[in-house]
N, C-alpha and C positions, 0 to 999 in steps of 0.2 A: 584410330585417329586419322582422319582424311589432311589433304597438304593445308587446306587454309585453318583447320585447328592447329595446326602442329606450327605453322609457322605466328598464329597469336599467340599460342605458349610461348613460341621464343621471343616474339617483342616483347612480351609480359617480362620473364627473364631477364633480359637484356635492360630492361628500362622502367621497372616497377620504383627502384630508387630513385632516384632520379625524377618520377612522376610523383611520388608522395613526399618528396620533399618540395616542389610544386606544387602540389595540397596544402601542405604543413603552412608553407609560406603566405597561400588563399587567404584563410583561414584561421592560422595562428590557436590551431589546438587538433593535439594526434588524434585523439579518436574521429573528430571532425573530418579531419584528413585523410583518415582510413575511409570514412565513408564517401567522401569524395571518389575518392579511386576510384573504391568501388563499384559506384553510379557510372562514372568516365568509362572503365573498363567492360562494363558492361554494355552500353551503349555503343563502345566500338565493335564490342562481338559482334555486337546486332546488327552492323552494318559493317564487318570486315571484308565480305568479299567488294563491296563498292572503298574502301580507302586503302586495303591493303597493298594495291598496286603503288598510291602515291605514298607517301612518308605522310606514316600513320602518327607520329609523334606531335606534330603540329593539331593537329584534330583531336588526340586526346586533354591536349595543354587547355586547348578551345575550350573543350567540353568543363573541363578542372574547372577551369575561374569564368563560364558562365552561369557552373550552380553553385561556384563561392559567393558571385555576388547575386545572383538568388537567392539564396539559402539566407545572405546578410541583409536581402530586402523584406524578407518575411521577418526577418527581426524587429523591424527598423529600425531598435537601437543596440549597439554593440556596448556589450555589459564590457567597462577598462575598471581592473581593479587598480591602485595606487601603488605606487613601490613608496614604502618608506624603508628606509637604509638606515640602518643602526648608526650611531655617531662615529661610532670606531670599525670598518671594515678589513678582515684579515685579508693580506695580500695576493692570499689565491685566490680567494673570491670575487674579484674587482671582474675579473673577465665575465665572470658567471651574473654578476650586476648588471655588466655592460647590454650582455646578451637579453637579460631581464628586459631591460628600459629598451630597447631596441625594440623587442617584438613587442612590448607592452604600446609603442608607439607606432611601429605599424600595425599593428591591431583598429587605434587608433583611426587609420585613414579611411577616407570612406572606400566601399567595395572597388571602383573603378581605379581610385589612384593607387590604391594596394595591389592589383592586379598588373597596374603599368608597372611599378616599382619592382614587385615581383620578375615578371617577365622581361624588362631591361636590364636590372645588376644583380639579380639573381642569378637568373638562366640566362644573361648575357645575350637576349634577342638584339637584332638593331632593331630601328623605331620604325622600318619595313613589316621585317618580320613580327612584332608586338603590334602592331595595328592587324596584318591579315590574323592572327590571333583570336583579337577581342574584336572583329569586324568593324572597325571604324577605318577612318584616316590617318596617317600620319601628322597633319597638325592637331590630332586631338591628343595623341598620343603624347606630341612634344611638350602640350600643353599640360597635361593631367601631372607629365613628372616633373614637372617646372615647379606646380602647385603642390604635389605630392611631397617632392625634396624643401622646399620652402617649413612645408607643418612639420616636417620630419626632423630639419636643424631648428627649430623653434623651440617644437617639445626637446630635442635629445640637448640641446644647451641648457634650458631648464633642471632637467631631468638627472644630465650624469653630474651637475656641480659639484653633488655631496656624493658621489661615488670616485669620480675622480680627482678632488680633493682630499680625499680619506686616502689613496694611492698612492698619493705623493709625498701623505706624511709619515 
C-alpha cells in the first residue's frame, strides 16, 4: 500500500460515519445511502492525489448531495408514505414517531432544500461553507433554508399533533 492509499484508508476510517450519515440525511433511506458513499468514495479515490492535500471532507459532502439530488431528479417524484399513528401511542414510542414524521418530512423537501437543511443543522456548516458545498451563493443558500424550514414547520405541526397529543395523555 503506497502513502496516498494508506492515508484514503485513514480518511475513510476516520470519517466513513459521519459521511453516511450525510448520505442517510441526502436521501432518507440506508441502502440509498450506502450507495451514495459509495459512488462519493469512489470518485474521491479517483481523484485523491489532486484533493488529498486540501481537506478532502468538504469534496466528498459535495460529491454525497450532488448525486442525492440527481439520483432524486431522475425520480422526479419522491414516493412519501403517510404516518398514520395509532389513536393511543405507548410512551416510549413518541420519540421513535417524532423521528418517523421528521424524516418522513424531510424526505418530503425537494432535493436542494433537503441538502441545505442537511448541511446547515445537520452537519452544522455555516451558510459559507453549505454554499462552497452545493456550489452556489450564500443568498441562495439563506434562501432555500428559509423555504426549506417554512414546509418543514408546516408539515411537522400538521403532522406530530396526534403524536404529541397522545404523549401528553
Amino acid at each position: 500500500m503506497n502513502g496516498g492509499e494508506h492515508d484514503f484508508g485513514a480518511f475513510v476510517a476516520a470519517r466513513a460515519t459521519s459521511l453516511l450519515r450525510t448520505a442517510y440525511l441526502a436521501c432518507g433511506d440506508e441502502t440509498e445511502a450506502e450507495d451514495l458513499l459509495q459512488t462519493a468514495l469512489e470518485r474521491t479515490y479517483r481523484n485523491w492525489d489532486r484533493i488529498r492535500h486540501d481537506s478532502p471532507e468538504p469534496y466528498v459532502r459535495r460529491v454525497i448531495v450532488n448525486a442525492a439530488i440527481s439520483r432524486a431528479r431522475r425520480r422526479a417524484i419522491l414516493s412519501i408514505v403517510p404516518t398514520h399513528s395509532p389513536p393511543e401511542t405507548p410512551a416510549g414510542a413518541v420519540d421513535a414517531d417524532l423521528r418517523h414524521v421528521l424524516m418522513e418530512a424531510l424526505r418530503a423537501l425537494p432535493p436542494r432544500q433537503r441538502a441545505v437543511v442537511v448541511l446547515r443543522y445537520w452537519e452544522d456548516l455555516s451558510e459559507t461553507q453549505t454554499a462552497e458545498v452545493l456550489g452556489c451563493s450564500t443568498g441562495t443558500v439563506k434562501s432555500q433554508a428559509s423555504k426549506a424550514m417554512a414546509k418543514l414547520r408546516a408539515a411537522l405541526g400538521r403532522k406530530t399533533e396526534g403524536v404529541i397529543g397522545n404523549a401528553r395523555a
